[in-house]
Rosetta silent file (secondary structure, phi, psi, omega in degrees, C-alpha in Angstrom):
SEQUENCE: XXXXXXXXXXXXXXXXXXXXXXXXXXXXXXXXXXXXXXXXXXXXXXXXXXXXXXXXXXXXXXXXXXXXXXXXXXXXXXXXXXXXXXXXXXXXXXXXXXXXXXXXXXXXXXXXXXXXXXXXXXXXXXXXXXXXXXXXXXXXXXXXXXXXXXXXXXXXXXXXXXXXXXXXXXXXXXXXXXXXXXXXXXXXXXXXXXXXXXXXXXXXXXXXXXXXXXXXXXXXXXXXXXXXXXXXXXXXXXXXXXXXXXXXXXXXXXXXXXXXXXXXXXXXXXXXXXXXXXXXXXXXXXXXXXXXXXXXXXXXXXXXXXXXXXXXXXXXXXXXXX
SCORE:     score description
SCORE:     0.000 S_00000001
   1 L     0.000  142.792 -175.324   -8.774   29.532    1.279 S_00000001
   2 L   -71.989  -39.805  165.097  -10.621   29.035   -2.148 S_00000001
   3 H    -8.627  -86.572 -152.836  -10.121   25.265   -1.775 S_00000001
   4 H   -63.692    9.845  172.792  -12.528   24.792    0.300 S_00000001
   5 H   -86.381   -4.802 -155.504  -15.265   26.409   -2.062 S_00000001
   6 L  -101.378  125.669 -178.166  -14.120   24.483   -4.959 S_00000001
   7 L   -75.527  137.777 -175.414  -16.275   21.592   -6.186 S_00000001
   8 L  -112.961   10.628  178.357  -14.200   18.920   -7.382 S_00000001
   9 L   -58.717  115.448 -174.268  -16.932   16.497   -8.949 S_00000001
  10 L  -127.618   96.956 -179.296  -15.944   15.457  -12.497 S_00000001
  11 H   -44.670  -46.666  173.722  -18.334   12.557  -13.996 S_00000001
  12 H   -50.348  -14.613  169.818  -15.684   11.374  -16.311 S_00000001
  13 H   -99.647  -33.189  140.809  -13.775   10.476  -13.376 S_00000001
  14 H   -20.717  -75.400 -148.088  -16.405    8.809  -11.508 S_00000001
  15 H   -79.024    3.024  156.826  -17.343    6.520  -13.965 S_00000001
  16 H   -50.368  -66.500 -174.431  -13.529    5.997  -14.428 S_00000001
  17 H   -65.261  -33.896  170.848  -13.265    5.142  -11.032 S_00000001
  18 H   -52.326  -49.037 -151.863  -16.258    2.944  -10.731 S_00000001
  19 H   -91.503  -37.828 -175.425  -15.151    0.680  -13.800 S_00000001
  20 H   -59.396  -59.619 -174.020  -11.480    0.473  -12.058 S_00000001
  21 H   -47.238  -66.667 -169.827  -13.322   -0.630   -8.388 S_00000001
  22 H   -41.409  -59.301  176.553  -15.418   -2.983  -10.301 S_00000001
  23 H   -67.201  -33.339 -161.588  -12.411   -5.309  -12.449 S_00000001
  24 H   -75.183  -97.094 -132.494  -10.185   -5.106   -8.764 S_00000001
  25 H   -37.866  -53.676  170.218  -13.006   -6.867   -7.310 S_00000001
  26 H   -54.775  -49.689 -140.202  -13.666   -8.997  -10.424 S_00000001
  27 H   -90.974  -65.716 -159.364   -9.905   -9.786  -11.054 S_00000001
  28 H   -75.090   -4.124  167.199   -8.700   -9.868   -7.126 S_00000001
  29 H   -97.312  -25.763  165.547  -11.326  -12.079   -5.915 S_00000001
  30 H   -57.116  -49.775  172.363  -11.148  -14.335   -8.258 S_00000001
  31 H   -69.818  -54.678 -144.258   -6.921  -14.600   -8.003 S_00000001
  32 H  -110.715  -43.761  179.564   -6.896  -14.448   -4.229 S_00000001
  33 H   -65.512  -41.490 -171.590   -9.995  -17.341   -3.792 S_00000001
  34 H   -66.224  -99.682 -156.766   -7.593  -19.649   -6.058 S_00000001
  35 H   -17.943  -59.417  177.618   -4.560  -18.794   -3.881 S_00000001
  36 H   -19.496  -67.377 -164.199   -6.947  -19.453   -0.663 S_00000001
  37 H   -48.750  -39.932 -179.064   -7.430  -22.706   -1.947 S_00000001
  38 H   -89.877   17.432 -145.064   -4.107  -23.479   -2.585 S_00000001
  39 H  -126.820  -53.894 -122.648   -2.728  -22.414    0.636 S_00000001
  40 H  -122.107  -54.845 -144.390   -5.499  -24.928    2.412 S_00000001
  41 L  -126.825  -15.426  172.657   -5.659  -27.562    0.150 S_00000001
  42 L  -160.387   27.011  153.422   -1.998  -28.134   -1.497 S_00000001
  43 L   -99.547  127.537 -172.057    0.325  -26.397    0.167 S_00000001
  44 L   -87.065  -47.315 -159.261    2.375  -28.871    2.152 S_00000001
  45 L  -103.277  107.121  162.326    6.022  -27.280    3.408 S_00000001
  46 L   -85.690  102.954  174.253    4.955  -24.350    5.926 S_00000001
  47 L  -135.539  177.360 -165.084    7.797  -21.713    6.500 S_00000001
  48 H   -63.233  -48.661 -175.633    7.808  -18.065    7.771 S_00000001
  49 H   -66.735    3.958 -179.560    7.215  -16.110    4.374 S_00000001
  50 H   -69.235  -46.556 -167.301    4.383  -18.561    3.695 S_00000001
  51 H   -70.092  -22.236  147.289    2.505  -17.636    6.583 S_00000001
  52 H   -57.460 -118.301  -88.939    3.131  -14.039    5.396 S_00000001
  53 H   -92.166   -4.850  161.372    1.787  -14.614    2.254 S_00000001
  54 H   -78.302  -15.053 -154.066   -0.929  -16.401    3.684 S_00000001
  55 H  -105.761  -11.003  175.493   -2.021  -13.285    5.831 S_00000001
  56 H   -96.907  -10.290  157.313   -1.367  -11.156    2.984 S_00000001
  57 H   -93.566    2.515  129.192   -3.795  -12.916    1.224 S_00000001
  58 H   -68.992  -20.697  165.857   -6.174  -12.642    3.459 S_00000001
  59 H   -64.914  -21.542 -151.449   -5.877   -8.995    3.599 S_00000001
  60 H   -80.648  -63.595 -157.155   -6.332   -9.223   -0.210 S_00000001
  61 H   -47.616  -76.514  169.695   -9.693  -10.782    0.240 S_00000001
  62 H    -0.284  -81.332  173.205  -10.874   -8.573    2.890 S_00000001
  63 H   -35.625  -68.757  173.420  -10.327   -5.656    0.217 S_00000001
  64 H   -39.997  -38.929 -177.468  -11.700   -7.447   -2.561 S_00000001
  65 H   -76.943  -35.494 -146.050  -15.290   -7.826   -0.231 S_00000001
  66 H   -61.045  -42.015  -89.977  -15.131   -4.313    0.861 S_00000001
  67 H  -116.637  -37.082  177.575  -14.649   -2.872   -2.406 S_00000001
  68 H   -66.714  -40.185  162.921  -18.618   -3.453   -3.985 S_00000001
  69 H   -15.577  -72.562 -173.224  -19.420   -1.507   -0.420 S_00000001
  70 H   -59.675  -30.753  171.584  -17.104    1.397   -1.618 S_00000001
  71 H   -65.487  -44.220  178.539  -18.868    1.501   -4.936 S_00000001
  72 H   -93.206  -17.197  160.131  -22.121    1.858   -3.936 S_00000001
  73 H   -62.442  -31.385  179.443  -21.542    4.430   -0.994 S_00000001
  74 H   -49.589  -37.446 -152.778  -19.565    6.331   -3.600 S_00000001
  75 H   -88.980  -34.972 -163.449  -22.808    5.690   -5.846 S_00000001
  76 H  -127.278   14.343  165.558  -25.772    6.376   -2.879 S_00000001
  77 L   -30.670  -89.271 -178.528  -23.966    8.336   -0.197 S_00000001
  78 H   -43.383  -32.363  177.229  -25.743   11.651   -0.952 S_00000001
  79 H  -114.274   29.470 -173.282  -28.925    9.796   -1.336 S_00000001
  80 H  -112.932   47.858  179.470  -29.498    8.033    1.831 S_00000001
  81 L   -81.851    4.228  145.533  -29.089   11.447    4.112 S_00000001
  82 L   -71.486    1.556 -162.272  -32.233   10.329    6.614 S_00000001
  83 L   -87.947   75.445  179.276  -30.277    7.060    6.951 S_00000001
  84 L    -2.087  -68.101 -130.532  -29.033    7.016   11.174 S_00000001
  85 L  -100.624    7.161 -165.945  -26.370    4.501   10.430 S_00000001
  86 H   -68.458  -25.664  169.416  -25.288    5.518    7.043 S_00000001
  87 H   -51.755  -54.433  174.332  -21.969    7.546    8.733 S_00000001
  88 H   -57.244  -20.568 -166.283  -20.910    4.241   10.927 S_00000001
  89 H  -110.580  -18.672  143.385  -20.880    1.825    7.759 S_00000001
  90 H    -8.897  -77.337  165.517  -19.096    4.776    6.052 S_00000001
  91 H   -23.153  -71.899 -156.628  -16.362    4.607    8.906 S_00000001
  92 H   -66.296  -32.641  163.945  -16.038    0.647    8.988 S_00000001
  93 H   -36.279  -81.743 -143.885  -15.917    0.608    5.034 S_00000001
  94 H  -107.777   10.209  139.413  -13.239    2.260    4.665 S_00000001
  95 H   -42.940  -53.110 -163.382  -11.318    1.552    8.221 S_00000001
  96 H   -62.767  -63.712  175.931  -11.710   -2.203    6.623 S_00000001
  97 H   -51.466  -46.437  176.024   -9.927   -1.065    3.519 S_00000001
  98 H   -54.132  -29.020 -147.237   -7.279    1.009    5.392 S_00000001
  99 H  -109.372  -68.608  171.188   -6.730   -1.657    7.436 S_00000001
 100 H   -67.101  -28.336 -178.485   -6.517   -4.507    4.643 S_00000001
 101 H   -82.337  -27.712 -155.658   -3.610   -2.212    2.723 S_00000001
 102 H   -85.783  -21.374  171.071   -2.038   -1.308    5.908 S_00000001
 103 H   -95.385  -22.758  175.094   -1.351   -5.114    6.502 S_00000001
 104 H   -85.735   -9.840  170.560   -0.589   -6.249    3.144 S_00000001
 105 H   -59.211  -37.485 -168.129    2.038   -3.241    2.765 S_00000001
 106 H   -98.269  -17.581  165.499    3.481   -4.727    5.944 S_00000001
 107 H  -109.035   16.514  168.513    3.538   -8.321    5.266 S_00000001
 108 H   -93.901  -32.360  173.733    4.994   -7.557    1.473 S_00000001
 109 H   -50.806  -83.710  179.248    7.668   -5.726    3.765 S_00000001
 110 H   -48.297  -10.776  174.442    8.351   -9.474    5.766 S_00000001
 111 H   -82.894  -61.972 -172.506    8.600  -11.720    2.490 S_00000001
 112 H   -42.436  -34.374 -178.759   11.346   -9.042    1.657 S_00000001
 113 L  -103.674   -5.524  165.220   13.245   -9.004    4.598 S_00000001
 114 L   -68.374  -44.019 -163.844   12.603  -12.780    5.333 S_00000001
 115 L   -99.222   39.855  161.992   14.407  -13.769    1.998 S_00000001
 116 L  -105.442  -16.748  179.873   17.294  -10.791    2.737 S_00000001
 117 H   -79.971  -31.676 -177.494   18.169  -12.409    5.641 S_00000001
 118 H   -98.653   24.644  155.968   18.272  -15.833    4.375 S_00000001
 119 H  -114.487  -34.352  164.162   20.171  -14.930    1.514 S_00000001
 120 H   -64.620  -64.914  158.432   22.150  -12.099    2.712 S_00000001
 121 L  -131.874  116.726  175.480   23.049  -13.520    6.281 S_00000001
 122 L   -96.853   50.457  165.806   21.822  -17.048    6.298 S_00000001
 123 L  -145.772  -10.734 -160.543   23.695  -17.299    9.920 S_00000001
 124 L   -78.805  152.906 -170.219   21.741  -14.381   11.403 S_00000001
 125 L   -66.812  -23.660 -151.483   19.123  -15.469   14.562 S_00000001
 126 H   -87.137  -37.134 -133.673   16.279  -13.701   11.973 S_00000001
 127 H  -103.229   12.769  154.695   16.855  -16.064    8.999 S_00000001
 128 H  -118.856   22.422 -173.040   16.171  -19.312   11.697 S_00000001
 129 L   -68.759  162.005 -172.062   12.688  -17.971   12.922 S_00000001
 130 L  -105.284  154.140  146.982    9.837  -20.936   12.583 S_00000001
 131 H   -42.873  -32.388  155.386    6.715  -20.857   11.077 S_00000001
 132 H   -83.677    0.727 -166.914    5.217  -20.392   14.555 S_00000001
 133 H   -76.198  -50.039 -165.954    7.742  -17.462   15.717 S_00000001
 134 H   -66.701  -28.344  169.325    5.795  -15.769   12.126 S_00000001
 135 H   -60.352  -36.178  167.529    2.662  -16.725   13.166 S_00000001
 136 H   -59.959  -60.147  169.901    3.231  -14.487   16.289 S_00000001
 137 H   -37.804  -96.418  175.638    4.839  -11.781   14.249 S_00000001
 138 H     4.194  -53.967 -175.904    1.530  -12.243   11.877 S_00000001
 139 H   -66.868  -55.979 -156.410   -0.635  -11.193   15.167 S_00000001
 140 H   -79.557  -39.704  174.697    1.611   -8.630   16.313 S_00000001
 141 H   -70.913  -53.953 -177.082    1.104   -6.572   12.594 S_00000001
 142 H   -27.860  -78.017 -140.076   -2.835   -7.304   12.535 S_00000001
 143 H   -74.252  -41.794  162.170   -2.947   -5.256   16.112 S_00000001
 144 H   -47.015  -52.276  151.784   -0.179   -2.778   14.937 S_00000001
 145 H   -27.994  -64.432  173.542   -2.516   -2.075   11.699 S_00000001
 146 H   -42.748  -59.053  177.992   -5.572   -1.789   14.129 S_00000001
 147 H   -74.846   -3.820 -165.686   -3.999    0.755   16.118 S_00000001
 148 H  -104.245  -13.781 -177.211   -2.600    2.785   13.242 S_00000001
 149 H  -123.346   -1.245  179.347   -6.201    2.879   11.324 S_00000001
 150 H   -63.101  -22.717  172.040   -8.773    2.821   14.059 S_00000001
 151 H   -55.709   24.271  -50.625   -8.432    6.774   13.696 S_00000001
 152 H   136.264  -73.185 -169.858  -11.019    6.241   10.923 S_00000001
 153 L   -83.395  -26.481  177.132  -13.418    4.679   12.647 S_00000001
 154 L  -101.678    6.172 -176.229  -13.036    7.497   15.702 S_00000001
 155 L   -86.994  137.014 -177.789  -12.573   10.654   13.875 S_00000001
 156 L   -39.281  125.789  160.449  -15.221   13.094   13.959 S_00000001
 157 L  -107.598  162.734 -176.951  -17.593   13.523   10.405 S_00000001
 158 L   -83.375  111.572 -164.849  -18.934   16.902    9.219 S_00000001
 159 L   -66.628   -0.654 -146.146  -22.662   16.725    9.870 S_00000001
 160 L  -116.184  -27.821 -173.213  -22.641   18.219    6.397 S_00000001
 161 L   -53.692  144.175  155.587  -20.658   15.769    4.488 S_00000001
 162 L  -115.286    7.120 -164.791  -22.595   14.311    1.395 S_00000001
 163 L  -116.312  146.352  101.487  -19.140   12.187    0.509 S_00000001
 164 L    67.617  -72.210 -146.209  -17.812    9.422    1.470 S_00000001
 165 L  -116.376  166.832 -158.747  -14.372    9.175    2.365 S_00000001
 166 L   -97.911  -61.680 -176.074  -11.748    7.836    4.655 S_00000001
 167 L  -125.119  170.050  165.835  -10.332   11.724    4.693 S_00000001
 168 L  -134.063  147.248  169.611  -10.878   14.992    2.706 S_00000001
 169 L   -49.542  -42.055  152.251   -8.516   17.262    1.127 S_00000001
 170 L  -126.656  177.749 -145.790  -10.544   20.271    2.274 S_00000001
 171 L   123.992 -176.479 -172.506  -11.379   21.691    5.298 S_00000001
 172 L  -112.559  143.498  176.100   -9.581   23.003    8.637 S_00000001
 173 L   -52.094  154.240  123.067   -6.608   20.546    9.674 S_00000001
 174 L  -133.926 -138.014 -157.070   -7.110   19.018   12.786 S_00000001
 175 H   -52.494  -76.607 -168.814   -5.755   15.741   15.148 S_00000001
 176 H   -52.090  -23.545  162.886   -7.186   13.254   12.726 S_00000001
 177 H   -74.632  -52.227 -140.407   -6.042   14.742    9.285 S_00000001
 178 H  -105.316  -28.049  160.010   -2.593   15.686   10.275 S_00000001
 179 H   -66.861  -32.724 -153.329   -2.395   11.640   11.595 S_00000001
 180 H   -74.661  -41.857 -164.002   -4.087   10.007    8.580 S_00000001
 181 H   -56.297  -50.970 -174.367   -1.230   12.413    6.255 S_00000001
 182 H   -63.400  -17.994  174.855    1.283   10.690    8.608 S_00000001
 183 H   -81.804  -64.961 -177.406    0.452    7.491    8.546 S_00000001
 184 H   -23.075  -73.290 -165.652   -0.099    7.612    4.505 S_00000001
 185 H   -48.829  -70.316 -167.372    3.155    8.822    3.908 S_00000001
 186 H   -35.254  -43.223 -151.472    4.956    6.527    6.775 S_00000001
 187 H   -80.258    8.149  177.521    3.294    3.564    5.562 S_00000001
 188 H  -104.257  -31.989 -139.573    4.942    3.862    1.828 S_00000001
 189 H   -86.767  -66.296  169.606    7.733    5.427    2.827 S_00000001
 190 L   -73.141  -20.977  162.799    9.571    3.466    5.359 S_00000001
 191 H   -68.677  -59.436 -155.459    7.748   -0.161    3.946 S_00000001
 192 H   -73.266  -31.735  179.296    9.098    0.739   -0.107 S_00000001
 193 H   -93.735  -11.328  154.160   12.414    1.628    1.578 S_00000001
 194 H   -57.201  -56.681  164.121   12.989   -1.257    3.302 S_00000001
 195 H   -45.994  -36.165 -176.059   11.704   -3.218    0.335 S_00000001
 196 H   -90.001  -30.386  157.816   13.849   -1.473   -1.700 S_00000001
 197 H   -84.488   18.868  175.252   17.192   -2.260    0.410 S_00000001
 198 H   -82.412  -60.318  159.842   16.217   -5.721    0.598 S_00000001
 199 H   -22.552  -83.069  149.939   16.123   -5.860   -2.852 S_00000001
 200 H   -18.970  -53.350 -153.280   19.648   -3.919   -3.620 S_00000001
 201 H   -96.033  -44.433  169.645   21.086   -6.263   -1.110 S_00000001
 202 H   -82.090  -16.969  173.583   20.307   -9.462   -2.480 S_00000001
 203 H   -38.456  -47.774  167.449   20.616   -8.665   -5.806 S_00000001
 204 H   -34.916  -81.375 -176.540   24.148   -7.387   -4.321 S_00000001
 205 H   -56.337  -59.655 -164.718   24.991  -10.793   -3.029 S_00000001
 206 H  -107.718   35.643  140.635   24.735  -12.977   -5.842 S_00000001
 207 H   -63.477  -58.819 -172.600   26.034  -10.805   -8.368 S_00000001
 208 H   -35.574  -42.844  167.558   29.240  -11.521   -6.371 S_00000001
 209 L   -88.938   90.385 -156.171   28.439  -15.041   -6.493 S_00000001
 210 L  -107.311  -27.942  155.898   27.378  -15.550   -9.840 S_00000001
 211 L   -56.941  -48.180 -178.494   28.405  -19.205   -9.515 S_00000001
 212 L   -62.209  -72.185 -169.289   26.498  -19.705   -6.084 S_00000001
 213 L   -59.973  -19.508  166.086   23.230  -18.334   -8.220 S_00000001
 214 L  -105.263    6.912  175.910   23.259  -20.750  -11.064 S_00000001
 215 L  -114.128   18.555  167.559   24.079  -23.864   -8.827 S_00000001
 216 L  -141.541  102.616  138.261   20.967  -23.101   -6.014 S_00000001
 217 H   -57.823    2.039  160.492   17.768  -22.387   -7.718 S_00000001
 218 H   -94.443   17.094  158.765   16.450  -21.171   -4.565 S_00000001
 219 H   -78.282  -73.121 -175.289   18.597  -18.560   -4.739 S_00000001
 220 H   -36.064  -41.955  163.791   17.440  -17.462   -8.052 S_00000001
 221 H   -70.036  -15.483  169.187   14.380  -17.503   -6.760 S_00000001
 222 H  -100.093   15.707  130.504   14.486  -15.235   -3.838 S_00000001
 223 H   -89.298  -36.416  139.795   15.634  -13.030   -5.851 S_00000001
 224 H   -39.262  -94.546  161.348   13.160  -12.871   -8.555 S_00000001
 225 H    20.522  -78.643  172.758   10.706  -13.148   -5.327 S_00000001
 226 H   -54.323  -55.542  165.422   11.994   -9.554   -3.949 S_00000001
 227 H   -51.341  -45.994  162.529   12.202   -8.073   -7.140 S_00000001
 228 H   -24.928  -58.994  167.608    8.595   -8.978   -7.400 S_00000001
 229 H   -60.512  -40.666 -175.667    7.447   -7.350   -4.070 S_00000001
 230 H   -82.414   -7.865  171.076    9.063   -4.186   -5.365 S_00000001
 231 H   -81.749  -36.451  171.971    7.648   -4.208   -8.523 S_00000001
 232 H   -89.404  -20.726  166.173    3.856   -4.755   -7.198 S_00000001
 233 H   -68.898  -47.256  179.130    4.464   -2.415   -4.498 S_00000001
 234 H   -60.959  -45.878 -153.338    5.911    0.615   -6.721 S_00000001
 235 H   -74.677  -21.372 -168.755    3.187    0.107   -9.492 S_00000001
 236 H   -91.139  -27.443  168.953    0.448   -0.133   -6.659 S_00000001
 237 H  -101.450  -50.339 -173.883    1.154    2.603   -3.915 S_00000001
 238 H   -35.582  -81.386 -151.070    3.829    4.973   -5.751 S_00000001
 239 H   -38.009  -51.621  163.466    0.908    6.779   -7.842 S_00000001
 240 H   -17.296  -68.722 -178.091   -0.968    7.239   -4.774 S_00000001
 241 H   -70.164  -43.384  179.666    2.181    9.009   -2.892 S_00000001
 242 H   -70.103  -79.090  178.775    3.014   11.249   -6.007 S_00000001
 243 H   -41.854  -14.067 -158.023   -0.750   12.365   -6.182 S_00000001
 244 H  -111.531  -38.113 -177.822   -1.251   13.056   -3.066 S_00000001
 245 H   -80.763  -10.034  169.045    1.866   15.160   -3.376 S_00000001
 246 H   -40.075  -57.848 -156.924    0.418   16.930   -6.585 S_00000001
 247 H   -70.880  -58.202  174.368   -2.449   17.809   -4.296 S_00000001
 248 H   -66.943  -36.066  171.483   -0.071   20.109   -1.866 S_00000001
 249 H   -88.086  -13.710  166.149    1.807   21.942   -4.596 S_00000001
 250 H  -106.562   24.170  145.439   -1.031   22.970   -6.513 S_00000001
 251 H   -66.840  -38.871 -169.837   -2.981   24.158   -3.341 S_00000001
 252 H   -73.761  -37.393  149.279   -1.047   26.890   -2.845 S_00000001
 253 L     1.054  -40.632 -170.801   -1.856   28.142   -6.193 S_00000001
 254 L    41.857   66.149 -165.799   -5.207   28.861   -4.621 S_00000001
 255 L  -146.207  129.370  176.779   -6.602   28.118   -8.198 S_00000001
 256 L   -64.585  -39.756  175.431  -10.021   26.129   -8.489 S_00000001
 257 L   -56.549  -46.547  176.049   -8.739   24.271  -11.456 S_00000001
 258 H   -60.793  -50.611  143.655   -5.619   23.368  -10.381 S_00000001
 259 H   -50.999   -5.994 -165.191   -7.265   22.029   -7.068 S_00000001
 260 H  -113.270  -43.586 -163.084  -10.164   20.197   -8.733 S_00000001
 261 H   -71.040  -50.855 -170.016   -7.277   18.553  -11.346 S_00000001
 262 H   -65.040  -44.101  158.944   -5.095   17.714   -8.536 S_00000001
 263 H   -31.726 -103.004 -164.452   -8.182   15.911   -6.753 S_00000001
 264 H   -47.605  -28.347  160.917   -9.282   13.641   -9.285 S_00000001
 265 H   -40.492  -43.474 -150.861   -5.995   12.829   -9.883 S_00000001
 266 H   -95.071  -51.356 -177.072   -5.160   11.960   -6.181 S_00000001
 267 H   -70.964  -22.389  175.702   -8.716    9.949   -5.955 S_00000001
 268 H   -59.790  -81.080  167.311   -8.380    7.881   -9.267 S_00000001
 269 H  -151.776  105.075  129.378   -5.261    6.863   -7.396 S_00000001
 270 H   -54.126  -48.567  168.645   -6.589    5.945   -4.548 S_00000001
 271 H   -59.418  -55.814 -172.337   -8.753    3.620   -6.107 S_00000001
 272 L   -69.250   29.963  174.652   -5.861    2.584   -8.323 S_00000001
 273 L  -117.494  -32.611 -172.237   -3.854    0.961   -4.958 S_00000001
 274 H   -57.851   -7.824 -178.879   -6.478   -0.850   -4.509 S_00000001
 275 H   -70.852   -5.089 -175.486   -5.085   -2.852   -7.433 S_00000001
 276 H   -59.259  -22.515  152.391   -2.684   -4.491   -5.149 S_00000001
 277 H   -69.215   -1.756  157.214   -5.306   -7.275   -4.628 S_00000001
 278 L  -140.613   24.512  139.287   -4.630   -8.809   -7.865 S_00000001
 279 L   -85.978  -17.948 -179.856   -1.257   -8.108   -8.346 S_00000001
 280 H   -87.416    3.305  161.884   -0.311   -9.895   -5.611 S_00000001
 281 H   -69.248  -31.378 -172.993   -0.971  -13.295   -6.752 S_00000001
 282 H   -55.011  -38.137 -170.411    2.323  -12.821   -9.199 S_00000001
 283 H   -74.406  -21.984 -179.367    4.245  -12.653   -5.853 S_00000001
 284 H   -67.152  -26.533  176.642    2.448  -15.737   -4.648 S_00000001
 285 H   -43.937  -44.034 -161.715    3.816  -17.280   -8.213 S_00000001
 286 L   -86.494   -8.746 -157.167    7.072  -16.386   -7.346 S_00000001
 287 L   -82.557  -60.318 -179.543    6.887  -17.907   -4.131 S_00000001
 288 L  -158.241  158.346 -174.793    6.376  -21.450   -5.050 S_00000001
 289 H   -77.866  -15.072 -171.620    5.666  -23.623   -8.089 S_00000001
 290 H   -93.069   -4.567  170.435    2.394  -25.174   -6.907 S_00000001
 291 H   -83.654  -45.730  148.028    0.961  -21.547   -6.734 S_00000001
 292 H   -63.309  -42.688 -166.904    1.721  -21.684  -10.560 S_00000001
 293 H   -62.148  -65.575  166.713    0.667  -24.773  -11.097 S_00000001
 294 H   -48.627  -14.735  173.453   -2.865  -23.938   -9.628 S_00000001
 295 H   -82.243  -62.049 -172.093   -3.239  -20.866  -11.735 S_00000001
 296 H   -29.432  -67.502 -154.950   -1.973  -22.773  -14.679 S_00000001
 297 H   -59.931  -66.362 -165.991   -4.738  -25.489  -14.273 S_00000001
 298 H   -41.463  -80.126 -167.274   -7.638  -23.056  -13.703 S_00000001
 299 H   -49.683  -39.475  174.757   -6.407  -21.173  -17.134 S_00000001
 300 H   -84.403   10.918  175.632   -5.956  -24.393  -19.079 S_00000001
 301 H  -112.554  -20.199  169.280   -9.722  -25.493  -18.031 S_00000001
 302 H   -82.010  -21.724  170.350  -10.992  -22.240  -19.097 S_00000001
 303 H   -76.015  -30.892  170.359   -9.094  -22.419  -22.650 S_00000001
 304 H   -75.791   17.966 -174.806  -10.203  -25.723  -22.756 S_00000001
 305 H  -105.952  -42.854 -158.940  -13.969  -24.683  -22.288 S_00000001
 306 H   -76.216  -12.691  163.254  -13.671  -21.951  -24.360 S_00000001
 307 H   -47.494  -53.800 -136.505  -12.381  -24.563  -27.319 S_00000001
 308 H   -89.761  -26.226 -177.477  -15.168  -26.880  -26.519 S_00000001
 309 H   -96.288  -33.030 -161.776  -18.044  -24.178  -27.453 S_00000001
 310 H   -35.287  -61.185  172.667  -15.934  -22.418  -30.054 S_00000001
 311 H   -69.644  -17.135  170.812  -16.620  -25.233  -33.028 S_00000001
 312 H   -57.396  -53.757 -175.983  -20.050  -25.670  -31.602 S_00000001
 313 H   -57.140  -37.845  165.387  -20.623  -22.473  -32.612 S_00000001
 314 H   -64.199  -56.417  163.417  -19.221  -22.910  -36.305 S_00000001
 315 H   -16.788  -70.245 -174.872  -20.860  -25.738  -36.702 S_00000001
 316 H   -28.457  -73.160  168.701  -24.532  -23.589  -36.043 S_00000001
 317 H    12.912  -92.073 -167.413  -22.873  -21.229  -38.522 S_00000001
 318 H   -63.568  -33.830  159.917  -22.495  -23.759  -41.312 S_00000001
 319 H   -44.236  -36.386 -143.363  -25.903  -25.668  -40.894 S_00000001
 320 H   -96.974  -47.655 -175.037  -27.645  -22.261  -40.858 S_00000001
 321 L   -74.188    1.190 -177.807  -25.584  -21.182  -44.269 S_00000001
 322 L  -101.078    0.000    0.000  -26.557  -24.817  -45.940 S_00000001
């Protein structure tokens, strides 16, 4: 197949990709340390989505360290080939990432179907689980996640590789490709659809009750909530899933362009899911008011900073012009 002759390096997309790794890092570590904090330090009332949303923001962070890793193997891969160990921190790199997506896809899945139950049937056995029944749950996805991405860390590399990568596009199929495709796919497919009939369903219920929804603000709110998760899920994995399917109909083409085009498409994003660590404070927002409230302060001490040198600066100005 010409595929696998076809180089698919394009600088413009590198340094594309690079600048994109670089703000998710900037922007989700920053967003995700404030949530830490407020999860530790002023959250009070502990219920089952919290402790999701605490675990997906640990997943965030995870991602958020990994992610200067992935820049510079992207950046020095090719030029550390006398390097034993550089294939193992390859591996764990981007098992670590795989790994951190594969749990926050799955605990954006449980805030959805926690507040479908308890809005949809608030008598159902699901919609009286405790914060420790979630903590178990919590445990039980970590090791599911483990087993679903450890193929990563055990699949054979190509003594040959100069890249990179959690998988490659070309090459001869074998065990470990034809799981990784299945798992991609599953893990959008069946999380986004769930998400999306959570959604649908409460939205369902209190149109009917349109009364019920302006006399319970927690209502309003678990809907606005849901809608969230599906809105930071579609903009952050859908591209991903589309691109990836780009990448199968213009293989058959057996056209180097069309294959090289389809690539950089499918790795820009890849990269671009990674944005899910700093979209996901907006879900934490939606969650609870003291998760606003802590962004809010942090934003009003940096506009007030940025005030406090602003006139300093005129001042200079006008002394200098006198």
């Amino acid at each position: 197949m010409t595929n696998s002759n076809c180089s698919v390096y394009n600088e413009a997309v590198e340094i594309a990709m690079n600048i994109l790794l670089i703000l998710e890092f900037l922007l989700g570590l920053t967003s995700n340390a404030i949530a830490l904090w407020t999860f530790y330090f002023r959250l009070k009332i502990w219920k089952p989505h919290t402790v999701y949303l605490l675990n997906l923001v640990i997943a965030d962070v995870l991602l958020s360290i990994c992610l200067p890793f992935r820049l510079v193997l992207a950046l020095r891969f090719s030029t550390i080939e006398k390097w034993d160990y550089r294939d193992l921190l390859c591996s764990v790199i981007f098992f670590t990432l795989s790994l951190s997506q594969a749990v926050s896809i799955a605990f954006l899945t449980a805030v959805a179907l926690d507040r479908y139950f308890r809005v949809v049937h608030p008598n159902n056995k699901t919609s009286f689980l405790t914060a420790r029944n979630a903590r178990v749950i919590a445990c039980l996805v970590w090791l599911l996640a483990i087993g679903l991405t450890v193929e990563i860390l055990v699949a054979p590399r190509s003594k040959n590789s100069t890249e990179c990568c959690s998988f490659t596009l070309q090459g001869e199929a074998n065990f470990y490709s034809i799981w990784h495709v299945i798992i991609f796919f599953l893990e959008f497919l069946v999380p986004f659809g769930l998400i999306l009939f959570c959604t649908v369903g409460v939205i369902g219920k209190l149109k009917k009750s349109p009364r019920e929804l302006s006399g319970q603000p927690k209502l309003q709110k678990a809907m606005l909530l849901v809608i969230a998760v599906v809105v930071v899920f579609g903009v952050c994995f859908l591209p991903s899933v589309l691109g990836r399917v780009l990448v199968y109909i213009l293989q058959s083409f057996e056209s180097c362009a069309a294959f090289r085009f389809s690539v950089n498409v499918f790795d820009v994003t890849i990269c671009w899911t990674y944005l899910n660590s700093t979209l996901d404070p907006i879900v934490y927002c939606f969650s609870s008011p003291t998760f606003r409230s802590s962004y809010r302060k942090i934003f009003n001490s940096l506009r007030v900073r940025r005030n406090e040198v602003e006139p300093q600066s005129l001042d200079i100005s006008k002394d200098s012009e006198s």
